[in-house]
N, C-alpha and C positions, 0 to 999 in steps of 0.2 A: 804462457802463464798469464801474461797480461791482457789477450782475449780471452784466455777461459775467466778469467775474474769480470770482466766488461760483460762477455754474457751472459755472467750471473748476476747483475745487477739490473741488467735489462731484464731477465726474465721474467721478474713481476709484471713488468708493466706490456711487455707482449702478450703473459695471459689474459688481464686484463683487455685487452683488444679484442683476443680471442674469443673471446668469452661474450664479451660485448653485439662480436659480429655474429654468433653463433646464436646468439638470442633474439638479435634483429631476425636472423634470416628464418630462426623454426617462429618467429611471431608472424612473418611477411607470408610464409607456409601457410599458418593455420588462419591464416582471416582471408587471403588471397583465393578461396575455393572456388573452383568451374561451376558451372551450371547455376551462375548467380541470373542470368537473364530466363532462363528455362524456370527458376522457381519464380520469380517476378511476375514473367510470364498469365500466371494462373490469378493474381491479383489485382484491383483498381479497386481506388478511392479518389474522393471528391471534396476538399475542403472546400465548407461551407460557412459563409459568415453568421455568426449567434449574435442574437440578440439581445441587446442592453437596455439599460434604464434608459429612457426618456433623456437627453442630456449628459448623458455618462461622459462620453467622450469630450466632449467641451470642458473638464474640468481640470485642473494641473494632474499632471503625471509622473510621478517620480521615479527615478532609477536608482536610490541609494535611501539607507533608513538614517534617521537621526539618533545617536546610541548614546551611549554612560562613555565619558569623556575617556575613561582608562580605553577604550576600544577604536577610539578617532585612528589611529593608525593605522588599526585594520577596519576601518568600516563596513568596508565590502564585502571580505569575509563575513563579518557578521548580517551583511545583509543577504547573504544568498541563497536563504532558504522562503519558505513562507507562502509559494504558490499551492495550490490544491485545485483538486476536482471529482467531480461525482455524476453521476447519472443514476435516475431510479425513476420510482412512477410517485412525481406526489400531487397527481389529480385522482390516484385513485379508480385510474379508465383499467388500468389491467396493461399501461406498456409503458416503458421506460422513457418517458418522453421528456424529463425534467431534471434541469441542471441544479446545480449547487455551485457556488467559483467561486476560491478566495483571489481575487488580484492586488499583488503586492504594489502593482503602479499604483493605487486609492486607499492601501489596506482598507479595502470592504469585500463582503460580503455580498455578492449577488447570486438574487433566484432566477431562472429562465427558464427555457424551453431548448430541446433540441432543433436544428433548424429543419430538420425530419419530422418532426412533430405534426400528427392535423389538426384540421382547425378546434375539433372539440378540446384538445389539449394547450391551445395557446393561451396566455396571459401579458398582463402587462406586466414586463419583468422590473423588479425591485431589488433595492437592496436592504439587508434584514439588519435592525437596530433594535440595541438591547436592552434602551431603556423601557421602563426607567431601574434597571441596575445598572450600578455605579461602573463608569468609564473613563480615562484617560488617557492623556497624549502619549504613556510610557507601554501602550496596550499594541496590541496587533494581530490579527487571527491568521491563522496557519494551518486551518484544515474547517472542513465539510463534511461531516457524516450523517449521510443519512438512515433515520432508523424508527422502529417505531419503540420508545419507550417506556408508553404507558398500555399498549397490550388492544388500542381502542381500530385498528384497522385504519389509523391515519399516519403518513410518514412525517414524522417528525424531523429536524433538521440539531446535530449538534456542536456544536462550534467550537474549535480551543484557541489559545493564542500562545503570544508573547506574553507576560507580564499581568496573567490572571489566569483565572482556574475558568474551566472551560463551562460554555452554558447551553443548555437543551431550549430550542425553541418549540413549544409543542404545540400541535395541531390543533386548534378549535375545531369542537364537534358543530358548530352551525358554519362551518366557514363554508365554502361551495365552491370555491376558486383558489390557487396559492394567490396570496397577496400580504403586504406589510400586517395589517392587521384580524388576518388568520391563524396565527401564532403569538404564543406567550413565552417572553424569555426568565427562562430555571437557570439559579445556581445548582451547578450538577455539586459545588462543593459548600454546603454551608457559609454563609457569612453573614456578619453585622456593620451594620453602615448606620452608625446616628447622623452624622454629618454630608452626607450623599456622596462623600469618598468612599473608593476603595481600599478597606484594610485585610482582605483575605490575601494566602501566599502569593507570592511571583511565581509560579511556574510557570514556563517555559518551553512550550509543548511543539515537540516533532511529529510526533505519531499517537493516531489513534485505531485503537482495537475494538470493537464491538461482538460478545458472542456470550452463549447461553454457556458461563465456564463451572457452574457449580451444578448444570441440570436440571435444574428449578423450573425452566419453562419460561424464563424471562433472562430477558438481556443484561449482560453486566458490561465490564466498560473497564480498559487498562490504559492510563493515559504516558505515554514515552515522554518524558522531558529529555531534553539537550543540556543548555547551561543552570546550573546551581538554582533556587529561586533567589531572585536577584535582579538589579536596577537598568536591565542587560539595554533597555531602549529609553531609558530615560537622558537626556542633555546634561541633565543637573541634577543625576542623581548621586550614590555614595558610592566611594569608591571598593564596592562589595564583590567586585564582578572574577572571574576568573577564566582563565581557558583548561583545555584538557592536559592534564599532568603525566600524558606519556603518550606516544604515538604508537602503543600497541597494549596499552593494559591499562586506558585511562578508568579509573573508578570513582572519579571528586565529580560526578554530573548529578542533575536534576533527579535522573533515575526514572523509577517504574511508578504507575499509583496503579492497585488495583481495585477498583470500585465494587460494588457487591448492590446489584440490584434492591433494593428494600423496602419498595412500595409506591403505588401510584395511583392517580384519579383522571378519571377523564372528564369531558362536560364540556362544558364554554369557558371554564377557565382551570385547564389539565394542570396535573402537577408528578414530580417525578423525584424520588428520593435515591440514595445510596449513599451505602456503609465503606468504607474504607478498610480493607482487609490488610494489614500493613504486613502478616507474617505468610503473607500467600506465595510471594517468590521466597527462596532460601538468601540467609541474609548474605550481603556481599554480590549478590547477582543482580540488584537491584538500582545500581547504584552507576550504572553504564551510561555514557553517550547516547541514546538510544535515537534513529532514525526510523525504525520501522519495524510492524506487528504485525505479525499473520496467523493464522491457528487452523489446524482439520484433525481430525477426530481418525488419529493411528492404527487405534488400538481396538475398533469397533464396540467399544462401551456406550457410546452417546456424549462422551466429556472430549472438548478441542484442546489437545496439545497447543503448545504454544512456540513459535519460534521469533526471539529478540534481536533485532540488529543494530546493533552498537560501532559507532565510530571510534576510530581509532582505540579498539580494544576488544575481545570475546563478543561474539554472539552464544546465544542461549536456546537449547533445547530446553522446556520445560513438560515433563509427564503430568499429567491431569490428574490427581487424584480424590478431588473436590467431594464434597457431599452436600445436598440440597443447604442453604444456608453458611455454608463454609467453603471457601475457596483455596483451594493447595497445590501447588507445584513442585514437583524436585528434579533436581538435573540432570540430564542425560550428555554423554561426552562418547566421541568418537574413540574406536581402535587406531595405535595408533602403528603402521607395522613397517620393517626396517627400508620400505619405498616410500611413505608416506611422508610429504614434506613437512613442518607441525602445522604449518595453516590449513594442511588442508586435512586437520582432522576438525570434525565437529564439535564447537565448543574450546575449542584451544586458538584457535587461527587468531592471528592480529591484523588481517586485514578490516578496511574499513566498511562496515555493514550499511549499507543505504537503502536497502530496499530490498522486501521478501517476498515470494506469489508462494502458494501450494496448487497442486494441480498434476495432473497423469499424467508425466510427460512421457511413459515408455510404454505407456496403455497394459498395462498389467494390474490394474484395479487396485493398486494401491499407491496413496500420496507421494511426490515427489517436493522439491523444494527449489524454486528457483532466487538467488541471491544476487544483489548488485553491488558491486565493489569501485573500489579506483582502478583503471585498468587502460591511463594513459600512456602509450608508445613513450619512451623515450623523457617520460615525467615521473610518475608513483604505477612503476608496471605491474600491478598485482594479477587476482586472474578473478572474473566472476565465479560464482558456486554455483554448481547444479549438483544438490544433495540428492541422488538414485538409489531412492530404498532398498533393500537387501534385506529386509526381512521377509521367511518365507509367507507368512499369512499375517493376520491382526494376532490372533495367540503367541505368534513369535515374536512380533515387537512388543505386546506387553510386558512378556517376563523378559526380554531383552532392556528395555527403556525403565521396568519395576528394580532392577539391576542397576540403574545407574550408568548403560550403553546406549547409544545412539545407532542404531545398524544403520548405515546412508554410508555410501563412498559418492567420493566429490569427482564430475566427470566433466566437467565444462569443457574442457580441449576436446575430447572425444566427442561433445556433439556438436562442436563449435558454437561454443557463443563464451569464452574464457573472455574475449577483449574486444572492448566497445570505445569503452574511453571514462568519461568520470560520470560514473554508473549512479542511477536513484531508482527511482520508484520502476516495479517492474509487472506488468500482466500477462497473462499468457491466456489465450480464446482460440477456436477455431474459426475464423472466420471466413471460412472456403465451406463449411458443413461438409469435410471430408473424412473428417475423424483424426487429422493431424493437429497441435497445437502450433498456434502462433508462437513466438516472443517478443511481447514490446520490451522498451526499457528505454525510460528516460537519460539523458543524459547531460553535462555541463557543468561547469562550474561558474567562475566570473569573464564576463565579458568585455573586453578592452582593444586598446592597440597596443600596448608595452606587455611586451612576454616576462611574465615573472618569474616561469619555471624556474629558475635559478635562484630564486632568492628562496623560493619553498625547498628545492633538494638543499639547499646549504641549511635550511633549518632541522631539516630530517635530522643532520648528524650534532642534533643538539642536544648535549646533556636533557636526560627526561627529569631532573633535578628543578631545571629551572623553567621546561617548558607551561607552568601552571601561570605567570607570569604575564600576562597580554605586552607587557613591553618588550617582553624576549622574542615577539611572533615580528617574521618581517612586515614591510607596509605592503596594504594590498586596499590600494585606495581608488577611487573612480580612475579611470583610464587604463590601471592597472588591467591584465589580460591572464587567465589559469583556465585552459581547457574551453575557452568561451566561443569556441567556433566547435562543438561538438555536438552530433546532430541524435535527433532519436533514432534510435535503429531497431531494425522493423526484422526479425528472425522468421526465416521461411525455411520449410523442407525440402531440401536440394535434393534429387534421384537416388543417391547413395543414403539417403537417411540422414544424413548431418542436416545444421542449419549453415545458413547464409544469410548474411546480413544487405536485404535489399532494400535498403532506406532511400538511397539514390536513385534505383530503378524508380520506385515510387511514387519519387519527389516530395518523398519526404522531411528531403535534408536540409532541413529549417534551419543556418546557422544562429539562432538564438537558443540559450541555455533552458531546457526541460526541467522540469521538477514529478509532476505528476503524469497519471492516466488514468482514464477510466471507461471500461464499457459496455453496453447493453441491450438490448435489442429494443432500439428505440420506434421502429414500424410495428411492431407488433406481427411482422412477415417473417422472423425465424432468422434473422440474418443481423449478425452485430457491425457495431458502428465502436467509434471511438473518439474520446477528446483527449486534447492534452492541455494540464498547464505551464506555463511557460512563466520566467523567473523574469521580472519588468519586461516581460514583453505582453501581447494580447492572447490569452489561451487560445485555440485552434481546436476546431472538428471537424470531424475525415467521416462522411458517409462510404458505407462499403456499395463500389459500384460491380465487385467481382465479375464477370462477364460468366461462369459457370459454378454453381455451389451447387454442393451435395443436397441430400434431405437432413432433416434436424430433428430431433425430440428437445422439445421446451418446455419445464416443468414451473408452472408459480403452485409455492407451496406453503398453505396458510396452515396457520392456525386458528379455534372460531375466538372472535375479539371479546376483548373483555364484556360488552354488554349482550353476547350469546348474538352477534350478526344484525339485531334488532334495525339497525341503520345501515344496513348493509345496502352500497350501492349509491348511498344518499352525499352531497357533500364529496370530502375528501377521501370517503373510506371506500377500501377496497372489500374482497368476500370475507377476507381475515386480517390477520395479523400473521407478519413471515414468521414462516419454521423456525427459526433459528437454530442452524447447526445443523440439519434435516442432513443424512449422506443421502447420497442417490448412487446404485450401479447401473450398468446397463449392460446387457449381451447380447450380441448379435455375432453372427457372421465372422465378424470380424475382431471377435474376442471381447475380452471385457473391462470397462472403464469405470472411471469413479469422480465424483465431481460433488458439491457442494453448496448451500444454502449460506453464504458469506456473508455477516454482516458488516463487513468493512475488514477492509485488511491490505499493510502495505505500508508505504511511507506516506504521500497525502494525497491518493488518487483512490479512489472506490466504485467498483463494479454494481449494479445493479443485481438486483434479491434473483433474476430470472437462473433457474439451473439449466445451463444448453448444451447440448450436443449434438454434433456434426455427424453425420452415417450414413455419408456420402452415397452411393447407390443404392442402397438397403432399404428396400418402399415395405416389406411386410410388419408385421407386431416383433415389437423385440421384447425381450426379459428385464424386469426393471426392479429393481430390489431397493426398498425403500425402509432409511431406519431413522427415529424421530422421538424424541420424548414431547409428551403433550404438555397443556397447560399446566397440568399439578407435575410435570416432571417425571411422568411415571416411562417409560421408554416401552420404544412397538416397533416391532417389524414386519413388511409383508410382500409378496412378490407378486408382480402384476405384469401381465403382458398389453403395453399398449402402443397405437400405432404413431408413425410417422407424425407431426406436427407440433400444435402446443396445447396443453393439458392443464388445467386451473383445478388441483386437488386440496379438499379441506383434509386436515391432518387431526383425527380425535383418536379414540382408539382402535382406528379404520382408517380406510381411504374412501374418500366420496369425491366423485369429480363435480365441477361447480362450476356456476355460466359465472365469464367475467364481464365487465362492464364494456 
């Protein structure tokens, strides 16, 4: 009697064990797969040094921000977001030859060149200042999006931060070269400044989204905020500040804004309006952590779904139902059935959202959704999302998602890429041109020598009561250590079809903490490259030196710019102005794929306007099914067969192919 009560008291805690070991060993299973040298095997890359301003490096460096005094105890927490990165073409040559960086070592803004770049594409690289609108010490920029805003066939660059609403630097029509005074900087948000202070809100921007979401033919603009608007970097500001009030359903954040394209000018001194549509998400959904924005068009109408990633609480499917001038969302939510665990239905999950891609990942010619989570061993073990559409065609997910259903089951263990570590920004490219996808994925949190896991899992099991509190968060201060030796990892197709993560093969296993990615086919040769930025550290670019790639279709796909092309070629401007939201299919051989005209999407890394694809052996004409609304917004579809390479099409209500520069 007195052992059987002994082993009933033990019995908790041997499950526990059990259970424990039973999870180590199916995690050590599904990350541990064979054939990780065999998929490596087929890849090289080449980091290469980018270049800076004049003097850049000589200047102080920081590794931690200065914040609102209630936050001094977790500083570092609060400092660990805020790098970014981009690639696009803004000479206007016709290849993606030019940087965008935000580095939080300077909080600045610098423009560059790829180090791939030729000589017609180089400049002297700068960093972009916004006077004269009003600026200060309580400010800090946190992304790079490039884009064209005013419709004139010149890439504009737009900015968000810390502690101000975000601004459009727009291209001057005589500019001829990027440089400091080629661009004019736009309140993307109205404000007034008699005193050459800043009095417009604090927000507090994670994520930027850029896409044509009402049809109109012009770009509109969602900006993700993190914390409340609020004093979040100021030294000596008020005590306004807050953290997230639940670690699986926080709703007290910054929130969504969604902007409404509403007019613009071009010339020598461009200008760029938008409306604030505040009833565009349904209310309550708007109101999330938000790290990251992505959108592709489901449902084959011409209008980008949207998908929200939210920290510590729901992400968000949103259906499109917008009309030219009007922007509308409503929510779609996953089935939920008696295997499914609740996170991993769509829409309910409380793991933490850091970063979204869309992209073919099962080559079935319709969208898929790749997701970044916290997905640290033995810390916050959640599991990344790879949301696998289930809808039979675009007609089934319309009346699917018109319903109020998200048809996607979440299969991340199945193609292995569930755990990385503490997941963010994510892309996914072919960069072999073989018609398989990559997957990047940022990764890290804070960097140190004192392991603090411990002091975060004791917080976990903190009343959600009091977690809104920043005094109730433990200290996570310089030296402190959260995930900071977690490397990017670099997703390859191992022989059986899964991925494997060969970031080591690589050498790519940079132990400093990722934030972003971004990439593009910066030779103009059909073959993408990629950068990363890196959280106080020096961002990094990887030339692809693959040793055998496929053949590729590369599509640039304009629209004609606002003054009908007249300057086409001259200056900054390219043959048009990008599609925005343009789909592309393609079919060949080897079945049929789907891919997209992106104007920005993700947590704060952004791909280039080029539409590519990889089709590896395949040298004859393939079928390429092209759908697009033009500049008044009217939508066209048409199917073309063309060959192998890269293809410069103007998009009106036809296709016309067009010399690039």
């Amino acid at each position: 009697m007195i052992h059987r009560e002994r082993f009933r008291r033990l019995t908790p805690g041997l499950v526990t064990v059990l259970v424990a070991a039973s999870l180590f060993f199916a995690v050590r299973t599904s990350v541990a797969v064979t054939g990780d040298a065999q998929a490596a095997a087929k890849y090289a890359f080449q980091e290469m040094p980018i270049e800076l301003p004049p003097g850049y490096n000589s200047q102080r460096m920081n590794t931690v921000r200065k914040v609102n005094p209630a936050y001094q105890k977790l500083r570092s927490w609060v400092s660990s977001v805020g790098a970014g990165i981009a690639i696009n073409d803004l000479t206007g040559h016709g290849r993606a030859s030019g940087m965008c960086i935000v580095d939080t070592r300077t909080d600045q803004v610098v423009v560059t060149y790829t180090p791939t770049a030729p000589p017609a594409d180089r400049f002297t690289p700068f960093v972009l200042d916004a006077a004269p609108l009003p600026m200060d010490s309580a400010m800090a920029p946190t992304g790079c999006t490039p884009g064209d805003f005013n419709g004139d066939g010149r890439t504009d660059l737009l900015v968000s931060y810390w502690g101000r609403t975000p601004v459009a630097f727009m291209a001057k029509s005589d500019a001829t070269m990027p440089a400091p005074a080629s661009y004019v900087p736009r309140e993307v948000v109205p404000s007034q400044s008699i005193d050459g202070r800043y009095h417009g809100p604090r927000w507090n921007t994670d994520a930027v989204h850029v896409a044509d979401l009402d049809g109109s033919g012009h770009p509109s603009i969602v900006v993700g905020n993190y914390f409340p608007d609020s004093d979040v970097l100021d030294p000596n500001g008020l005590d306004n500040v807050v953290m997230n009030d639940s670690l699986s359903t926080s709703t007290n954040a910054g929130g969504d804004h969604v902007l409404r394209w509403d007019g613009a000018t071009t010339g020598t001194e461009p200008t760029v309006s938008f409306v604030e549509e505040r009833n565009a998400i349904p209310q309550g959904l708007a109101n999330g952590w938000t790290l990251a924005i992505a959108s592709a068009d489901l449902t084959g109408d011409d209008l980008p779904e949207m998908y929200i990633a939210n920290d510590f609480g729901h992400d968000h499917l949103l259906y499109n139902r917008s009309k030219p001038g009007r922007i509308e969302f409503t929510a779609a939510v996953g089935k939920r059935t008696p295997t499914t665990p609740k996170s991993f239905v769509l829409g309910n999950g409380s793991f933490k959202g850091m970063g979204v891609d869309f992209a073919d990942v099962d080559y079935d010619g319709s969208f898929d959704m790749m997701v970044s989570n916290i997905t640290a061993a033995w810390g916050l073990e959640e599991s990344n999302f790879l949301w696998i559409n289930k809808a039979k065609d675009t007609d089934d997910m319309r009346r699917k998602l018109d319903a109020g259903e998200a048809p996607f089951r979440q299969e991340a263990q199945e193609h292995g890429v569930a755990w990385s570590g503490w997941g963010w920004d994510t892309k996914m490219a072919d960069f072999l041109n073989s018609g398989e996808l990559s997957i990047l994925q940022a990764t890290g949190f804070v960097k140190g020598e004192i392991d603090r896991w411990p002091w975060l899992q004791e917080m976990a099991m903190t009343n959600d009561n009091l977690l809104s509190d920043p005094a109730m968060w433990p200290n996570v201060q310089p030296g402190d250590d959260i995930a900071g030796d977690d490397v990017l990892a670099f997703y390859a197709k191992n022989a059986d079809g899964s991925y494997v993560n060969v970031s080591e093969q690589l050498g790519l296993d940079v132990e400093i903490p990722t934030r972003a990615i971004a990439t593009g086919d910066t030779t103009g040769t059909g073959v993408l490259d990629f950068a990363v930025a890196r959280q106080w550290g020096p961002p990094a670019f990887y030339a692809n030196t693959s040793p055998q790639r496929g053949n590729h279709l590369e599509l640039k796909l304009y629209r004609p710019s606002a003054d009908g092309g007249r300057a086409a070629g001259k200056g900054l401007m390219a043959p048009g102005a990008p599609a925005y939201g343009a789909t592309v299919k393609v079919t060949s051989a080897a079945g049929t794929r789907v891919s997209q005209l992106d104007g920005g999407g993700g947590h704060s890394g952004f791909r280039s306007f080029d539409v590519h694809f990889g089709l590896g052996g395949h040298e004859g004409p393939v079928t390429v099914e092209l759908s697009w609304r033009d500049s008044d917004g009217e939508r066209h579809r048409t199917t073309r067969q063309l060959t192998p390479g890269t293809h410069s099409l103007m998009l009106t209500d036809d296709v016309q192919e067009v010399a690039s520069r």
